[in-house]
C-alpha positions in Angstrom: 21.3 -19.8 3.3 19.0 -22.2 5.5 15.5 -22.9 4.2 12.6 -21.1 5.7 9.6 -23.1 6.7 6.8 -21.9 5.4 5.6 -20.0 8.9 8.8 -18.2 8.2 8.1 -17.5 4.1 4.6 -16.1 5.4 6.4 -14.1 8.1 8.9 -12.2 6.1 5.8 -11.5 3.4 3.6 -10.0 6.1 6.4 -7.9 7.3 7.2 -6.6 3.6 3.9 -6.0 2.7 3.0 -3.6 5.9 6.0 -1.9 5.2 4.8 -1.9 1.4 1.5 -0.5 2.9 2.7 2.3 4.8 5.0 3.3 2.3 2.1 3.8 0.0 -0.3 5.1 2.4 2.7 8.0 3.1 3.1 8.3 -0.9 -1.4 8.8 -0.7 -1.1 11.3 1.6 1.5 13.1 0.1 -0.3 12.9 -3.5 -3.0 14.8 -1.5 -1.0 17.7 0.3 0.4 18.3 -3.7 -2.9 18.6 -5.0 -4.2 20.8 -2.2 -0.8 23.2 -3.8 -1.6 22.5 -6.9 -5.5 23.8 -6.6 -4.5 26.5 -4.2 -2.1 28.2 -6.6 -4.4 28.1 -9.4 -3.0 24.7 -11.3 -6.3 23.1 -12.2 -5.1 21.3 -15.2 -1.7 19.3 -13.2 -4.1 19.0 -10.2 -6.7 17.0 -12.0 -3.6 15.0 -13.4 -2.7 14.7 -10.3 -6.0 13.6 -8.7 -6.1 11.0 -11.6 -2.9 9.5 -10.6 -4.1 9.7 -6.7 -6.8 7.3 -7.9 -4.3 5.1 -9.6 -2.1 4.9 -6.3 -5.2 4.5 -3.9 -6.4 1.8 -6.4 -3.0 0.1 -5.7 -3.4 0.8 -2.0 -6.0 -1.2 -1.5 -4.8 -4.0 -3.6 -1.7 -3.9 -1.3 -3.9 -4.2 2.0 -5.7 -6.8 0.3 -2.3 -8.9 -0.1 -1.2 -8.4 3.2 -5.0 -9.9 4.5 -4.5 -12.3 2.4 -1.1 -13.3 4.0 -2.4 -12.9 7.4 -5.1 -15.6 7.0 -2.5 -17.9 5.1 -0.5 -17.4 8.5 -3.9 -17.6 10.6 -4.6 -20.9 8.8 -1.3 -22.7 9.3 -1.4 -21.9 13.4 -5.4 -23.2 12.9 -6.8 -20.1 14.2 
């Protein structure tokens, strides 16, 4: 397998972590459409678990997006924009 250059390295980790984003956006949103069940059928106590683990993946979320900022101005940087 042929080096990447580091353009390349920074490529492939802004690709994976807006697929990484999505993917946990979809897993937010679906967390949410649970808990809106969970309430509406009278499950307070395994919708407030729920909730508590909604935090935990929305928490992770934005650590995510952070990342792939974080990647995009390494990328933005080496083309000295």
């Amino acid at each position: 397998m042929a080096m990447r250059t580091a353009r390349e390295a920074t490529e492939r980790t802004i690709r994976l972590a807006e697929l990484h984003v999505a993917q946990q956006e979809a897993r937010v949103e679906q967390q949410k459409r649970l808990i809106a069940t969970l309430e509406a059928d009278g499950h307070t106590e395994l919708a407030n678990t729920a909730y508590q683990l909604l935090t935990e993946m929305t928490i992770l979320l934005a650590r995510m997006r952070d990342g792939l900022a974080h990647a995009e101005a390494r990328l933005m940087a080496r083309e000295g924009r």
